[in-house]
C-alpha positions in Angstrom: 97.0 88.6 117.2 100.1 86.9 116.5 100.5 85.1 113.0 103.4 83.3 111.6 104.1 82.8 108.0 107.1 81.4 105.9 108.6 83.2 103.6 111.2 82.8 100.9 114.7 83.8 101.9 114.9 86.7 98.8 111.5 88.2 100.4 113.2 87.6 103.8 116.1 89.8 102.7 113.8 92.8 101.1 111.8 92.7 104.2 115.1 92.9 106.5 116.5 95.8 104.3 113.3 98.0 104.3 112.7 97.7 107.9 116.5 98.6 108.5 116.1 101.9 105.8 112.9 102.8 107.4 114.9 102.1 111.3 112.4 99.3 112.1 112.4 95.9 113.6 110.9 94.2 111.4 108.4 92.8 113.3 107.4 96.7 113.5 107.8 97.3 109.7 105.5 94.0 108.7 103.0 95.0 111.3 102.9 98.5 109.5 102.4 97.5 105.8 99.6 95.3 107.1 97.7 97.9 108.9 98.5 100.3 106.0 96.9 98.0 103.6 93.8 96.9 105.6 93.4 100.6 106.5 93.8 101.0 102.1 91.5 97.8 101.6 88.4 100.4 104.1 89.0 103.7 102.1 88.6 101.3 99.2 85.3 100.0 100.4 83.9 103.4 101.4 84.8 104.7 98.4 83.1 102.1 96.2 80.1 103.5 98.2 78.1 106.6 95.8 78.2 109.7 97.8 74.9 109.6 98.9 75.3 106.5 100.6 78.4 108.0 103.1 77.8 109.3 106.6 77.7 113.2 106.5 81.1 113.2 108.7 82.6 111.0 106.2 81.8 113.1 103.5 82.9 116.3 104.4 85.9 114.5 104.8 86.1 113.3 101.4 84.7 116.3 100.3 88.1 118.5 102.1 90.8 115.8 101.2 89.5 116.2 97.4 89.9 120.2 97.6 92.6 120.0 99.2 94.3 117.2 96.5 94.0 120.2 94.1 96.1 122.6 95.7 99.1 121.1 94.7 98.2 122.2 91.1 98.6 125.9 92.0 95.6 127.1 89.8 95.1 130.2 88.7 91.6 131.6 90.8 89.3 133.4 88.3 88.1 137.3 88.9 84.7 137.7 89.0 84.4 139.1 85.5 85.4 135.0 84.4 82.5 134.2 85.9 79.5 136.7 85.6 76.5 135.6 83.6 77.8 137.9 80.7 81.1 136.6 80.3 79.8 132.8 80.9 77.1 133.9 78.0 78.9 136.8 75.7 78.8 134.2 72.5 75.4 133.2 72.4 73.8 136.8 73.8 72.0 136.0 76.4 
């Protein structure tokens, strides 16, 4: 699809630059930060959807890139003494 739009000569001048960092035409560059945001405007959708409502593939697929967002945060992994039944309950004596 081919679209045309005018555009103010300050916007013009942004677009030109970022394109030119990024070694785009811009052409290229526009075409990219469209598809990036309908492809944004989708994940949005699905993820309005409650979990229940995704197709298993999609998901797991949630499911991994959540896990996965936590890695970065280099958390400590508990022993198993954290989390036996005796530690969990030690206070209350169960």
């Amino acid at each position: 699809m081919t679209v045309t739009i005018e555009l103010p000569s300050d916007i013009e001048a942004g677009l030109l630059a970022q394109a030119q960092a990024e070694g785009l035409a811009v052409s290229d560059y526009v075409q990219h930060l469209v598809l990036e945001r309908v492809a944004a405007k989708r994940d949005n959708a699905s993820a309005a959807r409650p979990a229940y409502e995704l197709p298993p593939e999609e998901w797991i697929r949630k499911f991994d890139a959540w896990t996965e967002s936590h890695a970065a945060l280099d958390l400590p992994l508990l022993s198993d003494e954290d989390i036996n039944r005796e530690s969990i309950y030690r206070e209350r004596g169960l």
